[in-house]
C-alpha positions, 0 to 999 in steps of 0.5 A: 377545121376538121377533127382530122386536121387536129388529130394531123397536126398532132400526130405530127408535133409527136412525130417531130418530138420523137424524131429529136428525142431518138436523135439526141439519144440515138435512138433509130427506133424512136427516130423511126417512130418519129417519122412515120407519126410525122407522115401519119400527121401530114395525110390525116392533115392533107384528107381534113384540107381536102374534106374543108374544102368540099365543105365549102364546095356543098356549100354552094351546090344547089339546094336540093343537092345540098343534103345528099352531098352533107350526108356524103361528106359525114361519112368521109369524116366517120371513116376516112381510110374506107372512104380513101379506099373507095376512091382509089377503087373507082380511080384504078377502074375508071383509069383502066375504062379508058385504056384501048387495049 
């Protein structure tokens, strides 16, 4: 299990007691806050799913692959918003690459 998946399903437990907390005492800031530390909690949980998951897949690359793709995988785990950001990038080039205009 990765530290993002901890840190996740913290953020969402927090999220869930600040939710209750508002609305037993009405406060919609609180509730508010509540459910966007929810939200927070459940992407840094879906990135560290996904982040196991290509841990098992390094796993069973070829051995001279292995090393590159671990190195690849430490620094999604050092800097997960740059990484998410890097992959957006090549999703919206590749999808306009593919486009006939």
């Amino acid at each position: 299990m990765t530290d993002q998946r901890i840190d996740g399903a913290a953020d969402d437990l927090t999220g869930k007691a600040q939710s209750g907390l508002g609305r037993l005492t009405g406060d919609s800031k609180l509730q508010f806050d509540g459910r966007i530390n929810e939200y927070k909690g459940r992407a840094k949980d879906a990135y560290g799913r996904v982040i196991d998951g290509l841990d098992g897949l390094v796993a069973k690359a070829p051995a001279d692959l292995q090393d590159p793709a671990r190195r690849g995988l430490d620094f999604a785990r050092r800097k997960p918003l740059l990484t998410t950001g890097i992959l957006a990038g090549l999703a919206l080039l590749l999808s306009g690459a593919g486009r006939r205009r």
